[in-house]
CHARMM-style PDB file with segment names, atoms N, HN, CA, C and O in Angstrom:
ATOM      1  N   UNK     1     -70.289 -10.081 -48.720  1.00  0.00      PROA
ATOM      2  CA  UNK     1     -69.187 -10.608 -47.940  1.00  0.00      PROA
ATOM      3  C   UNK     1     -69.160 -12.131 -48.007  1.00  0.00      PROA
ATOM      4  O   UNK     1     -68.159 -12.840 -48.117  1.00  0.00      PROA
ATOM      5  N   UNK     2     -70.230 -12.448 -47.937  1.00  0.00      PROA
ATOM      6  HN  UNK     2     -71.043 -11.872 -47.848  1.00  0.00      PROA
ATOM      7  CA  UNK     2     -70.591 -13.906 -48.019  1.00  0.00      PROA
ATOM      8  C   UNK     2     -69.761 -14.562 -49.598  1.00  0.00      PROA
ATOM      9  O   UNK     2     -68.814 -15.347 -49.613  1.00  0.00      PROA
ATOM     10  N   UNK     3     -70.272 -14.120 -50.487  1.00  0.00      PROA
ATOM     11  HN  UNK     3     -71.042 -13.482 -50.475  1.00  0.00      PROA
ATOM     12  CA  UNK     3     -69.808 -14.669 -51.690  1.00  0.00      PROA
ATOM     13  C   UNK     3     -68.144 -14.064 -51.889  1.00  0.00      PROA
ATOM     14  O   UNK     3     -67.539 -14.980 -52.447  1.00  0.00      PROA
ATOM     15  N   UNK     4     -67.587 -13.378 -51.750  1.00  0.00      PROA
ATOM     16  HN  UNK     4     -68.079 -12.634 -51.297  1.00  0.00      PROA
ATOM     17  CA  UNK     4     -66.465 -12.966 -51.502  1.00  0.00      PROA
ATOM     18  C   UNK     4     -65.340 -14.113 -50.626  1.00  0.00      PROA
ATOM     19  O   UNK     4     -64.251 -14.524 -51.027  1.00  0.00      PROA
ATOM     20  N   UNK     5     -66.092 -14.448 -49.242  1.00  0.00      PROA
ATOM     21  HN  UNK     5     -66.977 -14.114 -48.916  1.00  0.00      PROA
ATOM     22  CA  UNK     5     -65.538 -15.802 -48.541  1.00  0.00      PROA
ATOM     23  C   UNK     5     -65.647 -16.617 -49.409  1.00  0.00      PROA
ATOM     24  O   UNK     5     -64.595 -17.217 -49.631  1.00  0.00      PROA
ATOM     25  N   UNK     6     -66.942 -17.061 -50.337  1.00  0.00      PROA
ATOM     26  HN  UNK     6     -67.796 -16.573 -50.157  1.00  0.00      PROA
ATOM     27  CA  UNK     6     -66.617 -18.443 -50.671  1.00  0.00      PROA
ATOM     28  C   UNK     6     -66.241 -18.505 -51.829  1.00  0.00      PROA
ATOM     29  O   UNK     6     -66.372 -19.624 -52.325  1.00  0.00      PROA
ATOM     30  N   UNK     7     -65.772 -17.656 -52.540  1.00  0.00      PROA
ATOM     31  HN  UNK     7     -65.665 -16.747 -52.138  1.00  0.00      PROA
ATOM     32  CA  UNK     7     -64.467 -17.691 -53.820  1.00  0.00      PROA
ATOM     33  C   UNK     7     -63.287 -17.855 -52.936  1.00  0.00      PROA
ATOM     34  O   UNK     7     -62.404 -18.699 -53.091  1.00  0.00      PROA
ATOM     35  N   UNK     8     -63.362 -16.890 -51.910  1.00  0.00      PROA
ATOM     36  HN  UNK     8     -64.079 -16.205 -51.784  1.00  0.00      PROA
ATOM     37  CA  UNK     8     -61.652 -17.483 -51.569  1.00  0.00      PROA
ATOM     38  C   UNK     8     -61.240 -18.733 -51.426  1.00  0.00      PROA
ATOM     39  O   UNK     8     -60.375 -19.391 -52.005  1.00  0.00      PROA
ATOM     40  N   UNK     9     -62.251 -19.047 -50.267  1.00  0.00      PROA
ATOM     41  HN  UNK     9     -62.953 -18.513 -49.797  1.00  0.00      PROA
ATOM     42  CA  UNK     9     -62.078 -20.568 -49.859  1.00  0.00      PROA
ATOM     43  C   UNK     9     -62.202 -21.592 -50.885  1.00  0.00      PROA
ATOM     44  O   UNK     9     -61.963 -22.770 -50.620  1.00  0.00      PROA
ATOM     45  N   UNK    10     -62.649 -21.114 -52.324  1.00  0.00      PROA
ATOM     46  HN  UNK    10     -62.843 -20.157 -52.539  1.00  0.00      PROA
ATOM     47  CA  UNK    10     -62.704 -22.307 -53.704  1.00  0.00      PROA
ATOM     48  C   UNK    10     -61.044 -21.843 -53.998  1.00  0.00      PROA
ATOM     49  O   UNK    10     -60.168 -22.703 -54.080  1.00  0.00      PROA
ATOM     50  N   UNK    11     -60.823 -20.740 -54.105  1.00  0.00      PROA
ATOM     51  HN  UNK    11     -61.535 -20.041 -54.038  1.00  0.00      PROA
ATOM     52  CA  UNK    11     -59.137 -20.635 -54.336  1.00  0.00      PROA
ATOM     53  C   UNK    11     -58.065 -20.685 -53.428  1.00  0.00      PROA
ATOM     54  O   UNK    11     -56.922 -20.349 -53.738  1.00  0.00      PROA
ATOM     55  N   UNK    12     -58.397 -21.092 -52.318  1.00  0.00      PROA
ATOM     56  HN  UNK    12     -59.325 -21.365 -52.066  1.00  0.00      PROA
ATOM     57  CA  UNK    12     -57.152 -21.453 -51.745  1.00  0.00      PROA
ATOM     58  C   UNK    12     -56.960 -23.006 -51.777  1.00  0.00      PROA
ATOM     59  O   UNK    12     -55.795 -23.255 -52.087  1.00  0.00      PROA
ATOM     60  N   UNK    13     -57.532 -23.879 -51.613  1.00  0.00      PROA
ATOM     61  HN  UNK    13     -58.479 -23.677 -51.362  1.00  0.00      PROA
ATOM     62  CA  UNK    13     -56.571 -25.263 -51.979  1.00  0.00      PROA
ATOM     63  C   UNK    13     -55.703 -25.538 -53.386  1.00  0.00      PROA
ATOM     64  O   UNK    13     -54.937 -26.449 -53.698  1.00  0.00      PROA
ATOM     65  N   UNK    14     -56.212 -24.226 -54.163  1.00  0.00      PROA
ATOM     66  HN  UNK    14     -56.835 -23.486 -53.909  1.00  0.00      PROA
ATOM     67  CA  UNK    14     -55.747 -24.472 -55.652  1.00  0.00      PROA
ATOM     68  C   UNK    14     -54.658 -23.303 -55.329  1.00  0.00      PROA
ATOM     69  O   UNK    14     -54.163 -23.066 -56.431  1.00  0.00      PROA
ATOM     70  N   UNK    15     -53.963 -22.350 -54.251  1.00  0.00      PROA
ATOM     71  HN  UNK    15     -54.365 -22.542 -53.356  1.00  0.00      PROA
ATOM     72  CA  UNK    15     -52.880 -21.919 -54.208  1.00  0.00      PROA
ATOM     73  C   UNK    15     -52.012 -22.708 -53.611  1.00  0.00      PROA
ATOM     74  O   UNK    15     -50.788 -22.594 -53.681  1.00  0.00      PROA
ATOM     75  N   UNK    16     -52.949 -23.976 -52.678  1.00  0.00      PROA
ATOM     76  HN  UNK    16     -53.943 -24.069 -52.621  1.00  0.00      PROA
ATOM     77  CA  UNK    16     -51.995 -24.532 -51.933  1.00  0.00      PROA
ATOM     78  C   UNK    16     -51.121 -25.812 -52.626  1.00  0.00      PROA
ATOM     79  O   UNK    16     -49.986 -26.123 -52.267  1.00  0.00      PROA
ATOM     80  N   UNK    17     -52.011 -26.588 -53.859  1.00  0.00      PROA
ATOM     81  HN  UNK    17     -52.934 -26.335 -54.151  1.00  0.00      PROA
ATOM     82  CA  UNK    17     -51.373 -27.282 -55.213  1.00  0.00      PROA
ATOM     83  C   UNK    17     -50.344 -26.998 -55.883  1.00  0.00      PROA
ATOM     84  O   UNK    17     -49.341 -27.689 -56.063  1.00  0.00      PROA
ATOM     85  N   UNK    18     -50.701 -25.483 -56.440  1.00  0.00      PROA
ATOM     86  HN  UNK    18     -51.516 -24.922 -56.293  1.00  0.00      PROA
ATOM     87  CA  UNK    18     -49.799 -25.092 -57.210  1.00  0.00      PROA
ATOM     88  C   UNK    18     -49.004 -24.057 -57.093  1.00  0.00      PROA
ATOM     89  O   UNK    18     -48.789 -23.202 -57.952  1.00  0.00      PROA
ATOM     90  N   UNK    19     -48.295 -24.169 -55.383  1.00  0.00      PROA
ATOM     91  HN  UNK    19     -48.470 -24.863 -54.685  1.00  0.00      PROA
ATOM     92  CA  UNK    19     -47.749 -23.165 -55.013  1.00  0.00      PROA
ATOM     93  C   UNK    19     -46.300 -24.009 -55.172  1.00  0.00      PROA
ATOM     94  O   UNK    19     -46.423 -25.211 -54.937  1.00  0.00      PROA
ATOM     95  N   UNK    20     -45.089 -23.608 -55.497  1.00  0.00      PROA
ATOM     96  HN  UNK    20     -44.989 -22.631 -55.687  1.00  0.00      PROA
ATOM     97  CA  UNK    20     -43.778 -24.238 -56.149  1.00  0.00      PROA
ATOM     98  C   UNK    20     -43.174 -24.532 -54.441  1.00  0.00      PROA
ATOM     99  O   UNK    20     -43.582 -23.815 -53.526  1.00  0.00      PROA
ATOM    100  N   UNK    21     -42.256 -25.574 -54.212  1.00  0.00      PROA
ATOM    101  HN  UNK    21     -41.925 -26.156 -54.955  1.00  0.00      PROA
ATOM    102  CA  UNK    21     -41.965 -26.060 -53.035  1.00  0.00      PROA
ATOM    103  C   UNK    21     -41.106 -24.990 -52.675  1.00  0.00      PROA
ATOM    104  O   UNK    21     -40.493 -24.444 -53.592  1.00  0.00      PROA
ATOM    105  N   UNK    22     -40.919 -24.519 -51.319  1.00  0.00      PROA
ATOM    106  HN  UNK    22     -41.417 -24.963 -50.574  1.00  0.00      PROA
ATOM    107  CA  UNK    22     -40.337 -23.433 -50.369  1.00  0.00      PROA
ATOM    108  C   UNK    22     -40.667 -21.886 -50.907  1.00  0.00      PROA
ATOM    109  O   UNK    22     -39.954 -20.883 -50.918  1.00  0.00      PROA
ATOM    110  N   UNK    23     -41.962 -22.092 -51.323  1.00  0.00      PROA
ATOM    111  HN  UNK    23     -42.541 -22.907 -51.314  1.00  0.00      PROA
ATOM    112  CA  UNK    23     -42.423 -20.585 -51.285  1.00  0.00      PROA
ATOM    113  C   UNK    23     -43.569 -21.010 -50.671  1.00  0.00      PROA
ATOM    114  O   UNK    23     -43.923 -22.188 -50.611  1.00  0.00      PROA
ATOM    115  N   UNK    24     -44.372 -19.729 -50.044  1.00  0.00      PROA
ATOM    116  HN  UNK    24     -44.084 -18.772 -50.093  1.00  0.00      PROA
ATOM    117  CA  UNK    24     -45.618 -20.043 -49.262  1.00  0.00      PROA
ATOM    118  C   UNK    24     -45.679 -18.174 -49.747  1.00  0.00      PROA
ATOM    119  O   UNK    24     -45.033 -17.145 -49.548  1.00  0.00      PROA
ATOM    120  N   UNK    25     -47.085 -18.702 -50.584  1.00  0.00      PROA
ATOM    121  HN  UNK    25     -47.610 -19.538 -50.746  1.00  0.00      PROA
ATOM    122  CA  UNK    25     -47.623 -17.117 -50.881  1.00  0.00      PROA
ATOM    123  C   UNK    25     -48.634 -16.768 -49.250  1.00  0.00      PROA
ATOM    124  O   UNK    25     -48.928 -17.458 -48.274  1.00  0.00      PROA
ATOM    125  N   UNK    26     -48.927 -15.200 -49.708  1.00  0.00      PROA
ATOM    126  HN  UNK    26     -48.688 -14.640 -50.501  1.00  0.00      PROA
ATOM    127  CA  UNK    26     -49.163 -14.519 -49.022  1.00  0.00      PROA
ATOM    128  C   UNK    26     -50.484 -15.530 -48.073  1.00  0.00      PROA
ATOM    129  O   UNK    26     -50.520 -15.963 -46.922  1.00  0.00      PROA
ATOM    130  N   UNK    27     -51.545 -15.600 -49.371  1.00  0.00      PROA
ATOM    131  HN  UNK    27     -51.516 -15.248 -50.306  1.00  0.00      PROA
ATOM    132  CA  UNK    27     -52.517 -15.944 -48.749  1.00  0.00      PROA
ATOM    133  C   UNK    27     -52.598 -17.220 -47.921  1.00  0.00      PROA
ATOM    134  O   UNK    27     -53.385 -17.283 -46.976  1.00  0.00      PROA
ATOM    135  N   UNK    28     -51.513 -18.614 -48.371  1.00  0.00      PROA
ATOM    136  HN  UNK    28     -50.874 -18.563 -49.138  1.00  0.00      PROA
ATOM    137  CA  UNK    28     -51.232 -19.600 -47.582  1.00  0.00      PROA
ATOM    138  C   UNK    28     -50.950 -19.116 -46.279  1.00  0.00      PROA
ATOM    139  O   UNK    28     -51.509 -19.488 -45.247  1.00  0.00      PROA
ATOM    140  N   UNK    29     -49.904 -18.127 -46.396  1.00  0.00      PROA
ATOM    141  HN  UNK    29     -49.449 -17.825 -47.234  1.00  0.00      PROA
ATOM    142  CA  UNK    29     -49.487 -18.125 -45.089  1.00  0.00      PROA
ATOM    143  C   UNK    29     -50.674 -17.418 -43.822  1.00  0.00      PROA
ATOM    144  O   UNK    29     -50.744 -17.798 -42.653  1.00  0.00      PROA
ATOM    145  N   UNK    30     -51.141 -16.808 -44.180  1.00  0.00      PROA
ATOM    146  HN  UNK    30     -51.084 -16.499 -45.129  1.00  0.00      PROA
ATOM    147  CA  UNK    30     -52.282 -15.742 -42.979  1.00  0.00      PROA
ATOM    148  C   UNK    30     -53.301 -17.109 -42.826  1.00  0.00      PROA
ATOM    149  O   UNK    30     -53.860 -17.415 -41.772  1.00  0.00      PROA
ATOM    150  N   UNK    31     -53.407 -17.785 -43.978  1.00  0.00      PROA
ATOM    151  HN  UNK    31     -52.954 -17.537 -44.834  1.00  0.00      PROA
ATOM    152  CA  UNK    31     -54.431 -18.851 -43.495  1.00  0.00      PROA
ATOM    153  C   UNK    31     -53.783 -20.011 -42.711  1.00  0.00      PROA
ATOM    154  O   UNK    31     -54.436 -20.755 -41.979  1.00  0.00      PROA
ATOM    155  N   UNK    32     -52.435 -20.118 -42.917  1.00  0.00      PROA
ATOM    156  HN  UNK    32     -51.905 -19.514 -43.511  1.00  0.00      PROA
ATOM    157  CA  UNK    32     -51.912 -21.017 -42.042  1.00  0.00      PROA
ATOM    158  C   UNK    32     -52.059 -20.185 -40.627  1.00  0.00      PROA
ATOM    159  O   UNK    32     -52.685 -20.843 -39.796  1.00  0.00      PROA
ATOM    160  N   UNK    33     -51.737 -19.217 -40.276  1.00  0.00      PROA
ATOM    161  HN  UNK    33     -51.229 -18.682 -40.951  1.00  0.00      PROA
ATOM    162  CA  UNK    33     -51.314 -18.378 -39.168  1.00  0.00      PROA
ATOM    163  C   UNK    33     -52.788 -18.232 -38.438  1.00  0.00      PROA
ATOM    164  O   UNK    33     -52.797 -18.152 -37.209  1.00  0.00      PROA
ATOM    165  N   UNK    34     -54.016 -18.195 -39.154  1.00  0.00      PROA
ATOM    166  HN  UNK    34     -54.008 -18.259 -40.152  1.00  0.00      PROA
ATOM    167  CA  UNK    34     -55.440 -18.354 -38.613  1.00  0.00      PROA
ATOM    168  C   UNK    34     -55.523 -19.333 -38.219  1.00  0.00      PROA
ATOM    169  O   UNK    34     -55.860 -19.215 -37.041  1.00  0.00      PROA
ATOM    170  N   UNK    35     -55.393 -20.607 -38.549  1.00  0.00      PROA
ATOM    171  HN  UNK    35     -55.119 -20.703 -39.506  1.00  0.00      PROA
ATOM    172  CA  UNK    35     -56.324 -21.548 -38.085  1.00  0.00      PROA
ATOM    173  C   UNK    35     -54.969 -22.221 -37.229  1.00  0.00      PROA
ATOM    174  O   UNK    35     -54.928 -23.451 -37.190  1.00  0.00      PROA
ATOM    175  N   UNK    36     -54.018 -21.554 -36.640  1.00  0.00      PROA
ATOM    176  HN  UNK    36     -54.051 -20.555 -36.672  1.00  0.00      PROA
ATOM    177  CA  UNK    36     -53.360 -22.164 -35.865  1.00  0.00      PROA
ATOM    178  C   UNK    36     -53.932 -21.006 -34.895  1.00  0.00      PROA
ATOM    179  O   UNK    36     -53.192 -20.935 -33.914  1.00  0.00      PROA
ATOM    180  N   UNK    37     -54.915 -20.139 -34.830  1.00  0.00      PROA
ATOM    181  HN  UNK    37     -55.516 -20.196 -35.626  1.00  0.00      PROA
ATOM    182  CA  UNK    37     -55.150 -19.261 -33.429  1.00  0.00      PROA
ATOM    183  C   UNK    37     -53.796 -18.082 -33.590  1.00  0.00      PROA
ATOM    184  O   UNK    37     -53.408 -17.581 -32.535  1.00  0.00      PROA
ATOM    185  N   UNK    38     -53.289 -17.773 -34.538  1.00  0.00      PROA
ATOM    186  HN  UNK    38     -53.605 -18.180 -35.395  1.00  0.00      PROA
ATOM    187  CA  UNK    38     -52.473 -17.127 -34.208  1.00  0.00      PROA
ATOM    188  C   UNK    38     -53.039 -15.708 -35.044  1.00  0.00      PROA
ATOM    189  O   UNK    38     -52.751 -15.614 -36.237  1.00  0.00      PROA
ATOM    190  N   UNK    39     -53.595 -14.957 -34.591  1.00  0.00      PROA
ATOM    191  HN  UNK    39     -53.829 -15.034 -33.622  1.00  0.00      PROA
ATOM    192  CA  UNK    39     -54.150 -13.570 -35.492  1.00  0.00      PROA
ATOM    193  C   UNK    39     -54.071 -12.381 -35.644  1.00  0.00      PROA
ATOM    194  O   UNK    39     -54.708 -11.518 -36.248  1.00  0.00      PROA
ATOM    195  N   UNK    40     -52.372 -12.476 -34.423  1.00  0.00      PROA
ATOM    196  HN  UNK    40     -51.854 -13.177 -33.932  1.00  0.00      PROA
ATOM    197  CA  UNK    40     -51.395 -11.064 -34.086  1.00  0.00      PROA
ATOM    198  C   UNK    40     -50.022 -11.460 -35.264  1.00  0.00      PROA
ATOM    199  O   UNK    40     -49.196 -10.649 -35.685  1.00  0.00      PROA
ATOM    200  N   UNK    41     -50.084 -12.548 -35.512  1.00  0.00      PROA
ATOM    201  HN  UNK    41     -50.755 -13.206 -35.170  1.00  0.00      PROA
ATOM    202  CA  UNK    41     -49.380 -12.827 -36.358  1.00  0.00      PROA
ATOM    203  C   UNK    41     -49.807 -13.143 -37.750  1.00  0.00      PROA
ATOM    204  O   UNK    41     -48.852 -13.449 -38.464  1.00  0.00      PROA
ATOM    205  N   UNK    42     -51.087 -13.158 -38.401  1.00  0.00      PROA
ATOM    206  HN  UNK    42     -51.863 -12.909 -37.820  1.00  0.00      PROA
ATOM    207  CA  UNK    42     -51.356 -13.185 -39.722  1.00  0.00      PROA
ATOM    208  C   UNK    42     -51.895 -11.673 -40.155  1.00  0.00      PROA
ATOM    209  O   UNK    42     -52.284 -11.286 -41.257  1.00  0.00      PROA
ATOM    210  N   UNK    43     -51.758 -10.818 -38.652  1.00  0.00      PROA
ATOM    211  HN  UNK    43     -51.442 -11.132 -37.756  1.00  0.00      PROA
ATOM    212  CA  UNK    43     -52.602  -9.489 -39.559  1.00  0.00      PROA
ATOM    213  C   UNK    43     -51.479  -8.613 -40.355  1.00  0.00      PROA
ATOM    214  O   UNK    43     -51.903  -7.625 -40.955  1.00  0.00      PROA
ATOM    215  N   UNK    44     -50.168  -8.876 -40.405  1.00  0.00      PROA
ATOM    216  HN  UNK    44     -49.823  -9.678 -39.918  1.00  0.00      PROA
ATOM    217  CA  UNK    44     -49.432  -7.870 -41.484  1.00  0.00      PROA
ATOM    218  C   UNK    44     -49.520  -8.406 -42.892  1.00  0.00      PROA
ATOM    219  O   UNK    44     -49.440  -7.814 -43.968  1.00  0.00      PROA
ATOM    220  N   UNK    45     -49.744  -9.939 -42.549  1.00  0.00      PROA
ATOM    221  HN  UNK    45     -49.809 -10.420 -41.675  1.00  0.00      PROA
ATOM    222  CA  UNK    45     -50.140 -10.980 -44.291  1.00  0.00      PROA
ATOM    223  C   UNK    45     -51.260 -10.404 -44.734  1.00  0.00      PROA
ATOM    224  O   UNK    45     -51.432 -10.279 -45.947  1.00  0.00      PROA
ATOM    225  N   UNK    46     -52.210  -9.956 -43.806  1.00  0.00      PROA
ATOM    226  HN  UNK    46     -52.070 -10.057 -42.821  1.00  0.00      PROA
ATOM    227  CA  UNK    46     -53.747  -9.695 -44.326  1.00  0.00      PROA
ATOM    228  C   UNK    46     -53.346  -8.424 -44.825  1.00  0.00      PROA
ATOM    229  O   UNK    46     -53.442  -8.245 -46.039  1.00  0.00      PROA
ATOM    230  N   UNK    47     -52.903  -7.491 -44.082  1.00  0.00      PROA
ATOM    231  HN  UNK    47     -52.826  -7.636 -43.096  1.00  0.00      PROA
ATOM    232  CA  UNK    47     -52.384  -5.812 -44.576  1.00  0.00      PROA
ATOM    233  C   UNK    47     -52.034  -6.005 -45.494  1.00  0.00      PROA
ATOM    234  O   UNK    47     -52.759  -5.495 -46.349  1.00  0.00      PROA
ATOM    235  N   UNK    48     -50.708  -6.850 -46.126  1.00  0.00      PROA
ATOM    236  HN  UNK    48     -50.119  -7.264 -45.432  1.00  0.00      PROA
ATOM    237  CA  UNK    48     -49.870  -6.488 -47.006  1.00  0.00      PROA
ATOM    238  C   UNK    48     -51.051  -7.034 -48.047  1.00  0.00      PROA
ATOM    239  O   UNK    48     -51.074  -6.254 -48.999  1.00  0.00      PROA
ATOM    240  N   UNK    49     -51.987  -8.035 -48.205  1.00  0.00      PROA
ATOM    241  HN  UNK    49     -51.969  -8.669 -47.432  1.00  0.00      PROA
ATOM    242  CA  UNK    49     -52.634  -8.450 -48.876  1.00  0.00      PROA
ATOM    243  C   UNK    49     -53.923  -7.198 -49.473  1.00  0.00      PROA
ATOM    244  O   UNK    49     -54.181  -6.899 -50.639  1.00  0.00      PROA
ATOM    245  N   UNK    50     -54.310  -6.865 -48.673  1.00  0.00      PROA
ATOM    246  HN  UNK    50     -54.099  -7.108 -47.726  1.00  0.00      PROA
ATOM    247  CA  UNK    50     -55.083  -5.630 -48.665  1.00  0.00      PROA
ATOM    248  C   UNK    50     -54.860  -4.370 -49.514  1.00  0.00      PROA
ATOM    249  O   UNK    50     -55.700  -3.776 -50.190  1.00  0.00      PROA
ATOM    250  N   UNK    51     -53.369  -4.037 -49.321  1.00  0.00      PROA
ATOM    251  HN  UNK    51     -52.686  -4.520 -48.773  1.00  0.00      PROA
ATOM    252  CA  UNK    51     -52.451  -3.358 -49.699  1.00  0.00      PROA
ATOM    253  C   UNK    51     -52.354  -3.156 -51.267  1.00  0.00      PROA
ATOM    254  O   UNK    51     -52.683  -2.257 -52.042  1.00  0.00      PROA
ATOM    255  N   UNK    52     -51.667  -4.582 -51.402  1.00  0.00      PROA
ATOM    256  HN  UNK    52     -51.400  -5.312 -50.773  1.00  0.00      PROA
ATOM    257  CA  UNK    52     -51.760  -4.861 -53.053  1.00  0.00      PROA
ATOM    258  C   UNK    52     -53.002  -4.923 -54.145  1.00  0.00      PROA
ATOM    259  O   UNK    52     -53.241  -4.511 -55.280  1.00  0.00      PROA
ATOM    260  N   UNK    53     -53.784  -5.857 -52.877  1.00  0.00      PROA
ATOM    261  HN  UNK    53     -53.591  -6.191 -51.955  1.00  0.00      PROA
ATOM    262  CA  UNK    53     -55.223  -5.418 -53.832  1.00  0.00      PROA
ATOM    263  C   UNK    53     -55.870  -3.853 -54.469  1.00  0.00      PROA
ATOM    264  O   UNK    53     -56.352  -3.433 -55.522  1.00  0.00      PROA
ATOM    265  N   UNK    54     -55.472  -3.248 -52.865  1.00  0.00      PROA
ATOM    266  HN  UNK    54     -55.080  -3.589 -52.010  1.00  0.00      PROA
ATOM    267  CA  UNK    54     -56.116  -1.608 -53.679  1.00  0.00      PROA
ATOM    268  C   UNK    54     -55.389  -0.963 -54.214  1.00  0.00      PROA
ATOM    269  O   UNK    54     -55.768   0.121 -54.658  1.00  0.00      PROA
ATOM    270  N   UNK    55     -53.933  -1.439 -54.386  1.00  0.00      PROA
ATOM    271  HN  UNK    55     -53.626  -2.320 -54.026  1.00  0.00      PROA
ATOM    272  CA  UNK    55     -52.903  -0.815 -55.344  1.00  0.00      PROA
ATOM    273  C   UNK    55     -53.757  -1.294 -56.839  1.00  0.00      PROA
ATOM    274  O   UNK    55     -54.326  -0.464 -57.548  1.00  0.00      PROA
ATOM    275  N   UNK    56     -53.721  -2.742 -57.139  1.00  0.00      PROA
ATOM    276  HN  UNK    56     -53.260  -3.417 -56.563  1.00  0.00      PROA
ATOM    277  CA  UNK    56     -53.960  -3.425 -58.371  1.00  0.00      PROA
ATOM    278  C   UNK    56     -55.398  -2.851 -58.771  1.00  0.00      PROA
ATOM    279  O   UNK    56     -55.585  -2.607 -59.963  1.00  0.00      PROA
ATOM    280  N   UNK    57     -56.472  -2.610 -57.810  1.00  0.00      PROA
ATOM    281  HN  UNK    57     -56.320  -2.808 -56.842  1.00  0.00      PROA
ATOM    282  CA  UNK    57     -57.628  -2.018 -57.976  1.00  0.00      PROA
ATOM    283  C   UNK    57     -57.506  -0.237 -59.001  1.00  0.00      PROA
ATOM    284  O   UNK    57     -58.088   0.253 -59.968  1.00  0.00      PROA
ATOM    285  N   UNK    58     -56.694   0.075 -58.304  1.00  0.00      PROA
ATOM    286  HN  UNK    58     -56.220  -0.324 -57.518  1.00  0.00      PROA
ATOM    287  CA  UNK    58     -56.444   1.689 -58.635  1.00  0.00      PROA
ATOM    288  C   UNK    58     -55.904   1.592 -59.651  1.00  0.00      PROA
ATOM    289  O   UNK    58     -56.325   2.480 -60.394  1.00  0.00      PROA
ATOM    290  N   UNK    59     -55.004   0.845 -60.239  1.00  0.00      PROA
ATOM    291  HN  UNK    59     -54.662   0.124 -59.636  1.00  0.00      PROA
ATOM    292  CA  UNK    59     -54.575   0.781 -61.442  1.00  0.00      PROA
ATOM    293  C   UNK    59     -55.227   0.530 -62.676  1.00  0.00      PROA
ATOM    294  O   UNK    59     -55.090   1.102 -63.757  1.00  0.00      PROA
ATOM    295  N   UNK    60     -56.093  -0.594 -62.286  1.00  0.00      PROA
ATOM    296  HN  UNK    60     -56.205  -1.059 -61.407  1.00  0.00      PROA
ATOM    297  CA  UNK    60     -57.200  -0.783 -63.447  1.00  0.00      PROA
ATOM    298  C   UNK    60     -58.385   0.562 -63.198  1.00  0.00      PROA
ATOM    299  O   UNK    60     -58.848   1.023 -64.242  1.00  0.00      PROA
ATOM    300  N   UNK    61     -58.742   1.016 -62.237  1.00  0.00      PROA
ATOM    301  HN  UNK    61     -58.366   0.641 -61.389  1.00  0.00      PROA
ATOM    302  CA  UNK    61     -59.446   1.971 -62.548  1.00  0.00      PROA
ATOM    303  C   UNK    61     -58.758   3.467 -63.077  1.00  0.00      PROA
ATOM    304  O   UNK    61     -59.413   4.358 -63.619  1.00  0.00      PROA
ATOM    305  N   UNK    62     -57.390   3.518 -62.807  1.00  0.00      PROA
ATOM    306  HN  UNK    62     -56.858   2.794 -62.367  1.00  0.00      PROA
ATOM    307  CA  UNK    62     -56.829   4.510 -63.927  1.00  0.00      PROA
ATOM    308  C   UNK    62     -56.689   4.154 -65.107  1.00  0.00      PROA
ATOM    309  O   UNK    62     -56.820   5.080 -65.906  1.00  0.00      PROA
ATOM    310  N   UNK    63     -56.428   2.970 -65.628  1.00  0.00      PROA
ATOM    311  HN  UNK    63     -56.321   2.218 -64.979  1.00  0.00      PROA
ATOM    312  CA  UNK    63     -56.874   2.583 -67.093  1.00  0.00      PROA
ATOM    313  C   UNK    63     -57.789   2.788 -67.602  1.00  0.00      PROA
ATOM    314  O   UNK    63     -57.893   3.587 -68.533  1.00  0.00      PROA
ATOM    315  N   UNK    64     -58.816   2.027 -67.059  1.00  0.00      PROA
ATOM    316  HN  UNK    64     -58.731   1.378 -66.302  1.00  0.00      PROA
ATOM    317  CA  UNK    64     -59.898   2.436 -67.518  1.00  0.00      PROA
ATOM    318  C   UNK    64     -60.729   3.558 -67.736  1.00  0.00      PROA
ATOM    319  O   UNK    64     -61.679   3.570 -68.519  1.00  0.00      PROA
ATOM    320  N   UNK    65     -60.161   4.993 -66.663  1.00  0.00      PROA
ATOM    321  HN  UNK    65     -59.389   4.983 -66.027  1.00  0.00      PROA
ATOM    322  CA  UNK    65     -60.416   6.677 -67.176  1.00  0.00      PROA
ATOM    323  C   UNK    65     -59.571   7.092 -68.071  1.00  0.00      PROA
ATOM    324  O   UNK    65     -59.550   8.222 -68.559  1.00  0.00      PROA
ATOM    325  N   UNK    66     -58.722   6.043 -68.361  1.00  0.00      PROA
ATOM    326  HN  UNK    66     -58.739   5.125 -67.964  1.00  0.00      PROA
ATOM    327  CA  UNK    66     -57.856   6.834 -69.470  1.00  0.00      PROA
ATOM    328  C   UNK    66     -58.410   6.189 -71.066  1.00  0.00      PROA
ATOM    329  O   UNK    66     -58.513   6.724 -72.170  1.00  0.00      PROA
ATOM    330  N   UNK    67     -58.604   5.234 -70.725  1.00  0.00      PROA
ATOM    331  HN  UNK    67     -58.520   4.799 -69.829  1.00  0.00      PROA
ATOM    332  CA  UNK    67     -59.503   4.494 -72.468  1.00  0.00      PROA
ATOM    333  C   UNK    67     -60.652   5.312 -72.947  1.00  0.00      PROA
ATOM    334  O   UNK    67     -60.859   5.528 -74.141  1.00  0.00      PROA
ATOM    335  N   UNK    68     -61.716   5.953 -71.549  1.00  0.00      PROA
ATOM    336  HN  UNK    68     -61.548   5.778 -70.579  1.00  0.00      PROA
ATOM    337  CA  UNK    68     -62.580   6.865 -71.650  1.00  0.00      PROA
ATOM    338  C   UNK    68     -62.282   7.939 -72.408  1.00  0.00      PROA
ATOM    339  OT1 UNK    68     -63.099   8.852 -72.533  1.00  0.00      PROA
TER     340      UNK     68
END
């Protein structure tokens, strides 16, 4: 869990650089919405974030039983 936090936290100032002006990706935003105390309001960013990951997860692991 530990090393997991601290990749994120190396990749989020580099989403917050090269994020294009008037978009705010997912992960900007739940981290904006945290550290303003607000954490009834960043948990559908965290869901939807969650979400996609184990979608994108499942996909590469059906690839990869199918190369098998």
């Amino acid at each position: 869990m530990v090393l997991v936090f601290v990749i994120a936290m190396k990749e989020l100032p580099i989403a917050f650089l090269l994020s294009p002006r008037g978009f705010r990706p997912l992960s900007i935003t739940m981290f904006s919405r945290t550290s303003e105390g607000m954490p009834m309001e960043a948990a559908p960013y965290a869901a939807a974030i969650l979400v996609f990951s184990a979608l994108f997860v499942g996909v590469v692991l059906r690839h990869d039983k199918k190369a098998d």
